[in-house]
C-alpha positions in Angstrom: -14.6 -23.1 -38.4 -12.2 -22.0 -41.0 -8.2 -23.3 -40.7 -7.8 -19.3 -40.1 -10.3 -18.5 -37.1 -8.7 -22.0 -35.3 -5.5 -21.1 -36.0 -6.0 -17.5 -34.4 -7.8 -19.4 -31.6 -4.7 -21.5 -30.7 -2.5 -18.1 -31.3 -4.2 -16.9 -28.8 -4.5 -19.5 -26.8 -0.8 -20.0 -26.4 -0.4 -16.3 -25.9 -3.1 -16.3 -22.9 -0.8 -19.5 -21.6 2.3 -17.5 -22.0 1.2 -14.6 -20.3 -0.3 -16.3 -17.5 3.2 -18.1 -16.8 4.6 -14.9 -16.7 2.8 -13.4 -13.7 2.9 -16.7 -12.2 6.6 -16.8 -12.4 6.4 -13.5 -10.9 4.5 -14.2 -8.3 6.7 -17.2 -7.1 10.1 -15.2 -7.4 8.5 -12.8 -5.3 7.7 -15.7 -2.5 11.2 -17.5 -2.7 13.1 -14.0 -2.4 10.3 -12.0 0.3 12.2 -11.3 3.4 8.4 -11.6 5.2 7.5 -14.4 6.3 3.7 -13.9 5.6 4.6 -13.6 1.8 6.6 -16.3 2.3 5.3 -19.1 4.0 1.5 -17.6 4.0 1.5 -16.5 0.1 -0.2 -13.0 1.3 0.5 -11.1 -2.3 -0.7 -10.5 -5.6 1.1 -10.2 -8.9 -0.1 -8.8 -12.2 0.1 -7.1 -15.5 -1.5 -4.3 -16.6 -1.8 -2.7 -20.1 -0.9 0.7 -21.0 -4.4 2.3 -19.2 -3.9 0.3 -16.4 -6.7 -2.2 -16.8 -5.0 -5.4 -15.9 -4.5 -8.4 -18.3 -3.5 -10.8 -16.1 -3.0 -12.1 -12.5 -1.3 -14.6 -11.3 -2.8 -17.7 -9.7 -0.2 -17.7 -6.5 -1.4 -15.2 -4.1 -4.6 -13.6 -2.0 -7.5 -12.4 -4.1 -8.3 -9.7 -1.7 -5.3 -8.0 -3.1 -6.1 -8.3 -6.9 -8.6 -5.5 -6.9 -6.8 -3.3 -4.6 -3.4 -3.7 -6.5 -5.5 -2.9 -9.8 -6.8 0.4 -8.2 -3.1 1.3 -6.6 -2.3 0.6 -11.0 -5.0 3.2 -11.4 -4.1 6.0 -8.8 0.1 5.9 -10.0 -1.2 6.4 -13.8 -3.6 9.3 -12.3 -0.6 11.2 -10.2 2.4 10.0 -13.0 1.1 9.7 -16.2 3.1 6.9 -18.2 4.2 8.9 -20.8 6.2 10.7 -17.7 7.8 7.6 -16.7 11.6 6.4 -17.6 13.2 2.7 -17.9 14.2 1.9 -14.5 11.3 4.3 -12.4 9.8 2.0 -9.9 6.7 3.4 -7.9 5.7 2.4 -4.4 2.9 3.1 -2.1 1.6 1.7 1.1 -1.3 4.6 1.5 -4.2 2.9 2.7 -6.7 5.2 0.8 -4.5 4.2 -2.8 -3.7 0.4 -1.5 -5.4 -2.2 0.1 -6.3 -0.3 2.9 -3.6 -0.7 5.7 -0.5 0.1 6.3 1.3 -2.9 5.6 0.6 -4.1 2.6 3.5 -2.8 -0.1 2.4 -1.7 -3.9 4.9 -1.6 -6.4 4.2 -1.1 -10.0 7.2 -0.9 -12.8 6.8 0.4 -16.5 7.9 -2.3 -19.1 9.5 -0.8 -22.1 9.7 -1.6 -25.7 12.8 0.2 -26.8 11.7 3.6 -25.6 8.1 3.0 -26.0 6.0 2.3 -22.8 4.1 -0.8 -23.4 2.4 -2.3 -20.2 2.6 -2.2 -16.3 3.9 -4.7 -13.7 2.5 -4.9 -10.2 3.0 -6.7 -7.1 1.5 -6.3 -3.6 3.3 -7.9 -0.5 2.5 -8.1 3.3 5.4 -7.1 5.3 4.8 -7.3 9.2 7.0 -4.9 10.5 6.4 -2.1 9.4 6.8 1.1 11.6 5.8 -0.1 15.1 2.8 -0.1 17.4 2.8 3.4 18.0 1.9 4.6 15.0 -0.2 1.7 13.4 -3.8 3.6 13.1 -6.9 1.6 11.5 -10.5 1.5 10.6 -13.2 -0.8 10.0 -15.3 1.3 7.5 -19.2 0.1 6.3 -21.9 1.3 4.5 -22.9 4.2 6.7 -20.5 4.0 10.1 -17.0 3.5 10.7 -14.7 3.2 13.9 -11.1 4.3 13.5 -8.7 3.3 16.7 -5.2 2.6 17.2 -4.1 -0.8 16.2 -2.4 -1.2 19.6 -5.5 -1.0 21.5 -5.4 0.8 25.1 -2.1 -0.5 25.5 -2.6 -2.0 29.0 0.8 -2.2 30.1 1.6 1.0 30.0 -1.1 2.8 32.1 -0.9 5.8 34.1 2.6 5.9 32.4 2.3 8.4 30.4 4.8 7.4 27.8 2.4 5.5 24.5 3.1 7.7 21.6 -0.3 9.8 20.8 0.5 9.0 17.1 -1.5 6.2 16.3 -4.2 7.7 18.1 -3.9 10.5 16.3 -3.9 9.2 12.8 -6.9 7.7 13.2 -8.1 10.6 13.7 -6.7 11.6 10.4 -8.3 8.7 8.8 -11.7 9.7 10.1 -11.0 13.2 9.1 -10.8 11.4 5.6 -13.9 9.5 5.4 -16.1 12.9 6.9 -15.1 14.1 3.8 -13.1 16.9 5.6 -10.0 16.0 3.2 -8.2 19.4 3.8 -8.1 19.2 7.8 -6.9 15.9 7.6 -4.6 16.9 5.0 -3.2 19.5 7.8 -3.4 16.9 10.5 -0.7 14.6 8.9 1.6 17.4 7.9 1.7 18.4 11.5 2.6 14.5 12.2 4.7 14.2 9.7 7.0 17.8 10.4 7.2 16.9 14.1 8.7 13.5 13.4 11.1 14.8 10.8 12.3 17.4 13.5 12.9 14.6 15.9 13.1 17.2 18.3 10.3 15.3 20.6 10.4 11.8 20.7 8.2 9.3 22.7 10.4 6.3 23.8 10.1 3.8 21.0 11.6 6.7 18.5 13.8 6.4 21.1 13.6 9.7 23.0 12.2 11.0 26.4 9.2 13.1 25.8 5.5 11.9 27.5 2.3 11.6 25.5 1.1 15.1 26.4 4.6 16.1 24.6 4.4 14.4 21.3 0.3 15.5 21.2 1.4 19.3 22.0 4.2 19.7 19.8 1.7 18.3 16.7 -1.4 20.4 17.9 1.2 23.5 17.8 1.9 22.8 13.8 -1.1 22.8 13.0 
């Protein structure tokens, strides 16, 4: 070996080090500031850096692996819908879509731009647990395989609350959207969620954890009638 290919061996070297600590140092700040408790005392995150096509350089060795490949794909998805010659010092872009994340609600994607002067040169990302997100109501989910898949409410039958008529439908209903999704019928499901989504901006009819009166049948009429 000549003294020039060891010495760009140990360049290297010391550069894969350095960059390493990096995401690592990321990862823990992320843990000793996380307001969740399952970032903070269970480490359920991932932290990286990606280059300027989003394939990622390096990961950090505090946090879940099942994240690692889901965070790289969220890297892939923002570059898809905001190209990074689009993006400013300062933009910060956050998803928790299942279909572009890790594939439930309540795991948090965010992905920064690093700049050299005014030159984009790589991508940081981060992907956190956070409990409490949204509540029961509208927690939808699905266990998807190979050739079947069952999407239900996370909340179950909700027990408690039978013959009551007061659960809010949307959970329910959002599954349904996520089935929609996997069938392939992209556009109907598309429509499904705008209807969700206009009724609960209205805030005309509210179930009781949104903190209004209306009954099941309500909330499921007044989304079947935007659609």
């Amino acid at each position: 070996m000549t003294e020039t290919a060891a010495y760009r061996q140990i360049h290297t070297q010391i550069l894969w080090n350095r960059l390493l600590a990096v995401v690592e140092e990321q990862a823990q700040t992320l843990v000793r500031t996380a307001f969740s408790t399952t970032v903070r005392e269970a480490g359920d995150l991932s932290a990286g850096v990606f280059d300027r096509r989003g394939r990622m350089l390096a990961q950090a060795v505090t946090g879940t692996p099942g994240h690692v490949n889901a965070m790289a794909a969220s890297v892939g998805f923002f570059l898809r819908k905001f190209p990074l010659a689009t993006l400013q010092p300062g933009d910060v872009l956050l998803t928790n879509d299942p279909w572009h994340g890790t594939g439930h609600l309540n795991d948090f994607t965010v992905v920064t731009p690093v700049f050299r002067g005014t030159s984009p040169v790589a991508l940081f990302a981060a992907t956190s647990h956070i409990a409490d997100v949204g509540g029961l109501g509208f927690g939808c989910s699905g266990n998807i395989g190979q050739k079947l898949a069952v999407f239900e409410p996370t909340h179950g039958s909700a027990p408690k609350y039978a013959g009551q008529h007061k659960v809010n439908p949307i959970a329910t209903i959002l599954a349904a959207k996520m089935m929609l999704d996997w069938l392939g019928e992209a556009q109907k499901a598309k429509e499904l969620e705008g209807a969700v989504a206009d009724v609960i901006q209205e805030r005309k009819v509210l179930t009781y954890d949104m903190g209004g009166q209306a009954s099941t049948l309500d909330m499921a009429n007044a989304i079947a009638a935007k659609i």
